[in-house]
N, C-alpha and C positions, 0 to 999 in steps of 0.2 A: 272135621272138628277143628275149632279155633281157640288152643287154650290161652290162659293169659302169661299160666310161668314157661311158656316159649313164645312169648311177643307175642298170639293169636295168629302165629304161622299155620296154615292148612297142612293138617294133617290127615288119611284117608281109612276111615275106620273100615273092622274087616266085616263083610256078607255070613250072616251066621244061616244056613236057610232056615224055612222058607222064609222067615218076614221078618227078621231081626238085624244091625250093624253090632259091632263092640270093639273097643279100644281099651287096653290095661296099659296103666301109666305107674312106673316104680320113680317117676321122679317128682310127684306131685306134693310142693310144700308142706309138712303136718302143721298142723296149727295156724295155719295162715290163710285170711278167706283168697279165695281164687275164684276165676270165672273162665266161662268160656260158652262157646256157641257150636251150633251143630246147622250144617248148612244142608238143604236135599232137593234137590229140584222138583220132589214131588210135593213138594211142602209150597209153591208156590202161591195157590189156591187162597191158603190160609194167610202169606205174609211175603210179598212182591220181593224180599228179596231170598228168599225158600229158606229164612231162620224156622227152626224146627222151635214150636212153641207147645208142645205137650209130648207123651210116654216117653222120656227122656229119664235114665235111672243112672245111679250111681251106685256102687256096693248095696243094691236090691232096693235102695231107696227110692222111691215115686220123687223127681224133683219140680221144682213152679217154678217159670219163669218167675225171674223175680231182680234183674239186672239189665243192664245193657250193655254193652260188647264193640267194638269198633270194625267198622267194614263198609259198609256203601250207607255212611253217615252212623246213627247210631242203631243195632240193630240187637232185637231182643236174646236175652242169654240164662245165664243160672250161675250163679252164684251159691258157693258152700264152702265149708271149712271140713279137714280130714281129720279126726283124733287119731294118734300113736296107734289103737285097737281097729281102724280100717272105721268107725261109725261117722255117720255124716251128719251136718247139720247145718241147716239152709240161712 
């Protein structure tokens, strides 16, 4: 994962099995939209540089692509804002 309020430094989310990743972040701006990208080499198929562009959740939120992101030129992301109460919105 590539967020933005840490420069979109690679971070490695964790193996939940059988088929899941997940990453919890306590330092994620409230109020402030932010973005980020998820990278996986089995996502190739779908976008040459393996940006993950769908089942991508946030506090149980389905989220859309719906941003771009920096990394091997502009590459697709998500974008959302965090309320005080943990709810999201894109």
């Amino acid at each position: 994962m590539h967020p933005s309020w840490r420069s979109f430094a690679g971070i490695p989310l964790q193996p939940l099995p059988p088929d899941r990743y997940e990453i919890t972040f306590s330092d994620v701006p409230i109020g402030t939209r932010v973005s980020f990208r998820v990278n996986d080499q089995n996502s190739c198929d779908e976008n040459a540089t393996g940006a993950v562009t769908r089942n991508v959740f946030a506090n149980d939120v389905r989220l859309v692509q719906n941003t771009t992101t920096p990394g091997n030129g502009d590459e697709p992301g998500y974008g959302l804002t965090i309320a005080p109460n943990g709810s999201i919105s894109q």
